[in-house]
Each structure stands twice: as C-alpha cells, then as structure tokens.
C-alpha positions in Angstrom: 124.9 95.9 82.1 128.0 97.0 83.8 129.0 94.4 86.3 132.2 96.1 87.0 130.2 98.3 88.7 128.9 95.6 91.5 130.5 94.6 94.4 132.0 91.0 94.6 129.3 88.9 97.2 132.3 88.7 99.4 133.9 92.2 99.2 134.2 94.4 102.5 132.4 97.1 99.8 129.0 94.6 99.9 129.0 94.4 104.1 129.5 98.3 104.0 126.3 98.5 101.9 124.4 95.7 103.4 124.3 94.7 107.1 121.8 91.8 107.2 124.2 88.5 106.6 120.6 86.5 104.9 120.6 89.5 102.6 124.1 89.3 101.6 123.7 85.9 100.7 120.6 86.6 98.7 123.0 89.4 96.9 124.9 86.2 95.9 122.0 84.4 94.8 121.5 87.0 92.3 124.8 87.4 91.5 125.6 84.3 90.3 122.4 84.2 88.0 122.7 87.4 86.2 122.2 86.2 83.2 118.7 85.1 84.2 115.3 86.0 86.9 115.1 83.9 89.7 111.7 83.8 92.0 111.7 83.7 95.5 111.4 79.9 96.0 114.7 79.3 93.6 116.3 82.0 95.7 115.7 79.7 98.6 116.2 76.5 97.1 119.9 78.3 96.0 120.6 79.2 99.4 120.0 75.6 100.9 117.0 76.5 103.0 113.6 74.5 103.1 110.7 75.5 102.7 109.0 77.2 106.1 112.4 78.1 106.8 113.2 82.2 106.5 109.5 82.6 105.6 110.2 86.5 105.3 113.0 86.0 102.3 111.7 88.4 100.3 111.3 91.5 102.8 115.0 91.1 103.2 115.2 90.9 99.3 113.9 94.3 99.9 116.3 95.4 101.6 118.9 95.7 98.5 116.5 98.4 97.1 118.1 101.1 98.9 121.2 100.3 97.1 120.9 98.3 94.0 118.4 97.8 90.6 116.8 94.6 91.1 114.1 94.7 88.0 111.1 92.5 88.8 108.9 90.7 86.4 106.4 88.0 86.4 105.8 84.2 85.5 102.7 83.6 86.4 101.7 84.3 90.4 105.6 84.4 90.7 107.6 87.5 91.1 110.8 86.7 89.6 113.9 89.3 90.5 117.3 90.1 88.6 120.6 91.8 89.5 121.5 94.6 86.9 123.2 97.6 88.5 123.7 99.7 91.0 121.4 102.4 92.1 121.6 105.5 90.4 119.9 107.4 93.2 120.7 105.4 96.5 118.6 105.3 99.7 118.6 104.3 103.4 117.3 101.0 103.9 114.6 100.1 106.2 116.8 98.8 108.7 118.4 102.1 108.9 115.5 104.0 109.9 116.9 105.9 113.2 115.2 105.2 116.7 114.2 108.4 116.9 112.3 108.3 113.7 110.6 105.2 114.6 109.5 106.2 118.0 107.5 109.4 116.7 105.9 107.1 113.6 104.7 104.7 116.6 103.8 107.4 119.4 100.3 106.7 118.8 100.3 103.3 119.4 98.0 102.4 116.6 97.6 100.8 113.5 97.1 103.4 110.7 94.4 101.1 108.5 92.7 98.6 111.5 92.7 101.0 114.3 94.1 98.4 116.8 96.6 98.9 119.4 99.4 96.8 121.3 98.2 97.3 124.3 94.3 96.5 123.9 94.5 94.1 120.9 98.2 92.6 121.5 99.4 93.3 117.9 102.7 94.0 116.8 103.5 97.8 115.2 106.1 98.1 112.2 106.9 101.4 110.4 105.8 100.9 106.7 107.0 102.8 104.2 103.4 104.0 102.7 105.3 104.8 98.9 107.3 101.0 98.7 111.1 101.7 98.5 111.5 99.5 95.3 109.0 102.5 93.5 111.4 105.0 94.8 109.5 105.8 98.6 112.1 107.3 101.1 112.4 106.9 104.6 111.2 110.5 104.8 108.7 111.2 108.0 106.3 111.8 105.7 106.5 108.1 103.7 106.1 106.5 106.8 103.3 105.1 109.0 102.6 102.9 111.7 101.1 99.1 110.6 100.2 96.1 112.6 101.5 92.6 111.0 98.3 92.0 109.7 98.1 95.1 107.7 101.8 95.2 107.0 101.9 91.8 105.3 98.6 92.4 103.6 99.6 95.5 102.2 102.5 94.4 100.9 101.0 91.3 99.1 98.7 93.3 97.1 100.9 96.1 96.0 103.4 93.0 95.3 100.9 91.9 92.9 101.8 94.9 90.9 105.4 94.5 90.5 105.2 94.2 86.8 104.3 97.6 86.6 107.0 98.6 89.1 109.1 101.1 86.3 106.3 102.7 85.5 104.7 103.2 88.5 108.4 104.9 89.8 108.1 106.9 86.8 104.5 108.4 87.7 105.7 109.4 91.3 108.4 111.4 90.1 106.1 113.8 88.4 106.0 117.0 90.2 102.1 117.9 89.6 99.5 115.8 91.2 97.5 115.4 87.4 100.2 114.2 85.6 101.1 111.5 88.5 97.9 109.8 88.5 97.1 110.4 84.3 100.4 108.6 84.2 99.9 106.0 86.6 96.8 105.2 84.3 98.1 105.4 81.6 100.7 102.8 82.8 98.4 99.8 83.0 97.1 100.1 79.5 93.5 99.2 80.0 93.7 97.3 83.1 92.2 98.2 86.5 93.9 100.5 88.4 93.0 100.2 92.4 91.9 103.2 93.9 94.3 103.0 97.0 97.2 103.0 94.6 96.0 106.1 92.8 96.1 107.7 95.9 99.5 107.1 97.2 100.9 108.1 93.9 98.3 111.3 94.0 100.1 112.2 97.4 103.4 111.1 96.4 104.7 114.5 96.8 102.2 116.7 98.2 99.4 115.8 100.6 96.2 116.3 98.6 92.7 116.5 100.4 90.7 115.1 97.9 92.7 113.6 95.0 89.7 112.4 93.6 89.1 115.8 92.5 92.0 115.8 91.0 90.7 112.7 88.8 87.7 114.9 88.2 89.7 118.0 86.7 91.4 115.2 84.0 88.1 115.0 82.6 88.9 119.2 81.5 91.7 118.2 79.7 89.3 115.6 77.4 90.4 112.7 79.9 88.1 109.7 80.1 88.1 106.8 82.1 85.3 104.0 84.2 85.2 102.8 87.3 83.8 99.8 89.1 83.5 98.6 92.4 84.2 95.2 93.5 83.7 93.5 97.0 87.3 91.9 98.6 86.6 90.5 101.3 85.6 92.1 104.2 85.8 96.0 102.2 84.8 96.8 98.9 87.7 98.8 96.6 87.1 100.7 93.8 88.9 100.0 90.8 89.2 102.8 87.7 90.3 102.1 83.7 91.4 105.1 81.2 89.3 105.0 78.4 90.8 108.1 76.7 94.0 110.5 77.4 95.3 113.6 75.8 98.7 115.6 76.1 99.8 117.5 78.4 99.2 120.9 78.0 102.6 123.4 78.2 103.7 124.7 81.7 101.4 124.4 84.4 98.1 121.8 84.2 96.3 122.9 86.9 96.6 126.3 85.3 95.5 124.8 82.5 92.7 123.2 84.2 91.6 126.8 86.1 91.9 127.9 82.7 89.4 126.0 81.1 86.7 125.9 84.0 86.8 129.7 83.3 86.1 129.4 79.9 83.0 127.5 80.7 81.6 129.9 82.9 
C-alpha cells in the first residue's frame, strides 16, 4: 500500500477532494487505523459520537468512493471498511451531482420502485445512483433514478448485504457484453444465491436490455447451467438463481457465438 500517495486528514489537498467536514473526519478515522478494518459503530465510537447520533455515518462513508479505495469486508452482520489507496479511476461524488441533473432525474415527481409521489403521499425524493458508486456506478444520467426514503434506504441495505462481493461484482460490470456480465456476476458468488434484481443492474450496466433474462436463457447455448428458486420477502416475492455449471468464453464475440450455435440447431 502506498500511503505516500494519501493526503494527510488535515491537508488543504483532503478539503479539495472532500467537502462534507463529517466525512473528512471519517477519512481520519480510517487513516489512523490502516493497519486494520473498522465497522461503522468503531468509526463512530472513534469519532466521539453516541449512538442515535449521525444515524446516516455510513452514506457519508460513501462519499470517499468517488475518490479513494475503501475495501469492504465482513464480520459477521458487520461491514467493516479499510483505507488502502487512492482511486485509480476517480469519480464525482453524490454530492456533486449538478442542479440541473437532479431536477430532470426528479421531473416526474415519483418514486421509481413504489410509485408514490411528494405531493399525494408526502414522501421525500433522492436521486439514487441505480449501479452503487463503490461498484464503480457514475453519476451518468443514465445511473440515476428518482427514490423515495423508504426505497432509498431499503435499497441500499440489501445491496449492502453484498459488500463482500463488492470486487467482483465491479469486475462483472466492466465487461462490455451483456453475457459475460451476468455469467460473471454468477460465477462471482460461487454457489450462493444470486438475487434477480442484482443480475439485472449488472445486465444493464452498460446497455439497456429489454429482457435480460433472455440473455440468461442464451448462457444455457454455451453449456451454462444454473437453478432458480423463488422466495417470499416480505410483502414481494424475489427470485434468486445459483450456477450449477459454466464454460469459457468463446473467442471474439458471444452473442455471435450464441447466433451461431442456435443456427446449428436449426
């Protein structure tokens, strides 16, 4: 790890990069502690504050994203978060989404998953980045919807839930063909359940696709195998899909492949 690298917690270069003054002192948290993972209680236990108090600690955790490499891992239903360098590829922070941007996101004046407005339901709107910004989402138009609180917060608990898998899940999105991003993504979680809605933000990670559940279908033409089950949360009911079997990739272009193959058969 090159520390060099960092800025000090009280260098001009560190209020350059990060405006928020709770963030900067979380920076310092994390600073101090390189040499080991801190969760988000021992982050606010370090910074003197009780519990109740800054309740939203680690959306501005989230906030060093844009600019640093803050490698998450788990203890048991803790997230626990660790300083190593500076981003490679650095991005805009939420915060720094311009007003213009956020005005078209919210023109409707609806939640994108519940359906319910300001004015009739007296909710609060936030832009969301659909693609989080610690798996490499931008604050492209296209990453970005229009959430209540409700949704916002619950959305963000359960993809938080798969932080562990946070690399790899990066690594998947930055596939250019829509195949190779979801048989990665599987692929990823060895064995374990993979939640449909995650599949397809990664599926659309780069290109909008109708039906990406076709696109789980034509896996199965490259001697792909996988299950899936269904499983009541709640008020909905997700589905949830495990790869049994994967191949290589072909050379060049899979969906060529793929067209390739369904010819054969006819």
């Amino acid at each position: 790890m090159d520390i060099s690298k960092l800025p000090a917690p009280d260098s001009e270069e560190l209020r350059a990069l990060v405006e928020n003054g709770v963030t900067r002192d979380i920076y310092a948290a994390l600073y101090a502690n390189m040499d080991k993972s801190l969760s988000i209680s021992e982050i606010r236990s370090l910074l003197g504050l009780v519990s109740g108090e800054q309740e939203h600690l680690n959306r501005r955790l989230r906030d060093l994203y844009g600019a640093f490499e803050i490698e998450r891992t788990r203890r048991g239903r803790d997230t626990l978060y660790r300083l190593v360098s500076r981003a490679e590829n650095p991005h805009q922070t939420a915060g720094r989404i311009s007003a213009k941007v956020r005005a078209w996101i919210l023109r409707d004046q609806r939640c994108k998953q519940c359906g319910r407005t300001p004015s009739e339901d007296k909710i609060k709107l936030h832009v969301d980045h659909i693609i989080p910004q610690e798996w490499g989402g931008t604050d492209a138009e296209e990453n970005l919807q229009a959430l209540c609180s409700e949704c916002n917060e619950g959305k963000k608990n359960f993809y938080s839930s798969f932080n562990e898998f946070a690399e790899s899940i990066k690594q998947a999105i930055s596939y250019d063909e829509p195949h190779k991003r979801i048989g990665e993504l599987l692929k990823a979680f060895n064995g374990k359940p993979v939640p449909s809605d995650l599949l397809e933000v990664v599926a659309k990670a780069k290109q909008y696709q109708d039906d990406w559940q076709k696109r789980m279908r034509e896996l199965r033409e490259l001697g792909w195998d996988y299950s899936f089950e269904k499983r009541r949360e709640g008020s909905r009911v997700r589905t949830y899909y495990v790869l049994l079997h994967s191949e290589s990739w072909p050379e060049g272009s899979i969906r060529a492949e793929i067209r390739r193959r369904e010819l054969e058969k006819k």
